[in-house]
C-alpha positions as CSV (number, residue, x, y, z in Angstrom):
1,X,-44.0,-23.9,40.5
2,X,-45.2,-22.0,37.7
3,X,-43.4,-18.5,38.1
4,X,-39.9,-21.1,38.9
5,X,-40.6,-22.9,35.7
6,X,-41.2,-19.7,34.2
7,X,-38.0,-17.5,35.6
8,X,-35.6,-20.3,34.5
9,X,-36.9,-20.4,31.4
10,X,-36.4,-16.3,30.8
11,X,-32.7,-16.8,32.4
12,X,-31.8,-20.2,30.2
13,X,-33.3,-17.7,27.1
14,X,-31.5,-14.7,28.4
15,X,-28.1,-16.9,28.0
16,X,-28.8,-17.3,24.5
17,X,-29.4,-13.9,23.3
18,X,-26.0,-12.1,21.7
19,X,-25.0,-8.8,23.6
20,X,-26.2,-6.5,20.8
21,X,-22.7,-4.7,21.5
22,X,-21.2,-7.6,20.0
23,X,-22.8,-6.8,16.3
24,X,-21.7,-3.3,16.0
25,X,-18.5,-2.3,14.6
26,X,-16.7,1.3,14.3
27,X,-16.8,3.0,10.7
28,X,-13.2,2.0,9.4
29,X,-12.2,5.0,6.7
30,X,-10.7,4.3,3.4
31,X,-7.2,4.6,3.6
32,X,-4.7,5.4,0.7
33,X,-0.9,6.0,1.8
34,X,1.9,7.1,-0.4
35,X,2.7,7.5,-4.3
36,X,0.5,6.1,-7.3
37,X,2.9,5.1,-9.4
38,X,0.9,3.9,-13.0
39,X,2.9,2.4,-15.7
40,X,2.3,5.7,-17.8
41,X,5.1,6.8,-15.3
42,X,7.4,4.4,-15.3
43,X,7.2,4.6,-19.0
44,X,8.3,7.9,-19.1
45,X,11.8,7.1,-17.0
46,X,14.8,6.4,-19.0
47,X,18.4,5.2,-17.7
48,X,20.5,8.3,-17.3
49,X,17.7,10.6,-15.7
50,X,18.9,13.3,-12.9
51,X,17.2,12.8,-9.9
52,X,14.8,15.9,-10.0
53,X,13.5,14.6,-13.7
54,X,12.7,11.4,-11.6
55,X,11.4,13.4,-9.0
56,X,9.1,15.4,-11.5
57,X,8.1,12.6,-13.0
58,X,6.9,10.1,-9.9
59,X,6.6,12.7,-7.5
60,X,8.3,12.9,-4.4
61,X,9.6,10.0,-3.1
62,X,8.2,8.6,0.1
63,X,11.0,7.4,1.5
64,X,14.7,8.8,0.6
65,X,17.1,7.0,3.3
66,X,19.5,9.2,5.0
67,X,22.4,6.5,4.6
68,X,21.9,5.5,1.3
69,X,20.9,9.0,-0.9
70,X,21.0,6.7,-4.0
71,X,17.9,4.7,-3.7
72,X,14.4,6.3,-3.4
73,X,11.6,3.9,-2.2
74,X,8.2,5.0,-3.3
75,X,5.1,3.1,-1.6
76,X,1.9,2.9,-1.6
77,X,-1.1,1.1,1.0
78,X,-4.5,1.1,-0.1
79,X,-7.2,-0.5,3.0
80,X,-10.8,-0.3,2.6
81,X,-12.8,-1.3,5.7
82,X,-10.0,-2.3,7.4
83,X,-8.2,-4.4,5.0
84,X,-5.7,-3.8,3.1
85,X,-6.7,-4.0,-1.2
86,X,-3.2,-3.0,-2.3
87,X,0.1,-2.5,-1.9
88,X,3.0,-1.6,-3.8
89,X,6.7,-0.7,-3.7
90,X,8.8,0.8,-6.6
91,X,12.3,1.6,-5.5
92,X,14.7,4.6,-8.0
93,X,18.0,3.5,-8.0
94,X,20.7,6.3,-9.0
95,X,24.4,5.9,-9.6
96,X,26.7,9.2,-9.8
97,X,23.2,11.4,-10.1
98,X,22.2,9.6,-12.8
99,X,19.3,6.9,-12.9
100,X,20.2,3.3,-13.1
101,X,17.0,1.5,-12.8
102,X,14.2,0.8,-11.6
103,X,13.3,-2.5,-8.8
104,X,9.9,-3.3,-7.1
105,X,6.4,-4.8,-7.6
106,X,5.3,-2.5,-10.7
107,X,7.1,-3.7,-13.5
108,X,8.0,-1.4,-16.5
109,X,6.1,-2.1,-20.2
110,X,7.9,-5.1,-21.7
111,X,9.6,-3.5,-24.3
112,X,11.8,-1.2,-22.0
113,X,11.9,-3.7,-19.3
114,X,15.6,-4.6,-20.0
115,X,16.4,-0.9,-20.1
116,X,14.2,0.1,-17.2
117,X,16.5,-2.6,-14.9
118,X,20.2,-1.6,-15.8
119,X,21.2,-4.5,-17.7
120,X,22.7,-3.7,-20.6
């Protein structure tokens, strides 16, 4: 009766226990994608720009669309462990090789916001 009592008890226990699998978890690298655009950037661009003093400016673009060559999207994903910390998307709009303005998450220092936008 003893070794019964005893061998239930070990399986009931054995139930219990977490699979030590279960706890472990791969290393997840950070991860930065794409352009850091910093307001000391976007403060340099002024309406009227040709596209390659945007382009020295920002860098190269991370996405230029084939269909539309007048809009360059740059982006940028940060994750850390897994999740991503930040994410951004500034967008160069150009009209007859010239810069109009500026669209997207990082907004332009207030006192060249108006310019920065294309409204006059």
């Amino acid at each position: 009766m003893n070794k019964a009592l005893i061998a239930a008890a070990l399986l009931l226990a054995g139930c219990s226990i977490k699979n030590p699998l279960d706890m472990l978890s791969p290393y997840k690298i950070d991860i930065q994608q794409g352009n850091q655009v910093t307001q000391e950037m976007l403060k340099q661009l002024k309406p009227g720009m040709t596209p390659s003093q945007v382009r020295f400016i920002l860098g190269t673009p991370l996405i230029v669309d084939p269909f539309r060559k007048d809009r360059w999207d740059y982006v940028l994903r940060v994750e850390k462990a897994g999740k991503v910390v930040e994410a951004r998307r500034i967008t160069a709009v150009f009209q007859d090789e010239k810069l109009k303005g500026i669209e997207g998450d990082v907004t332009p220092a207030a006192g060249s916001a108006d310019k920065q936008e294309g409204t006059p």
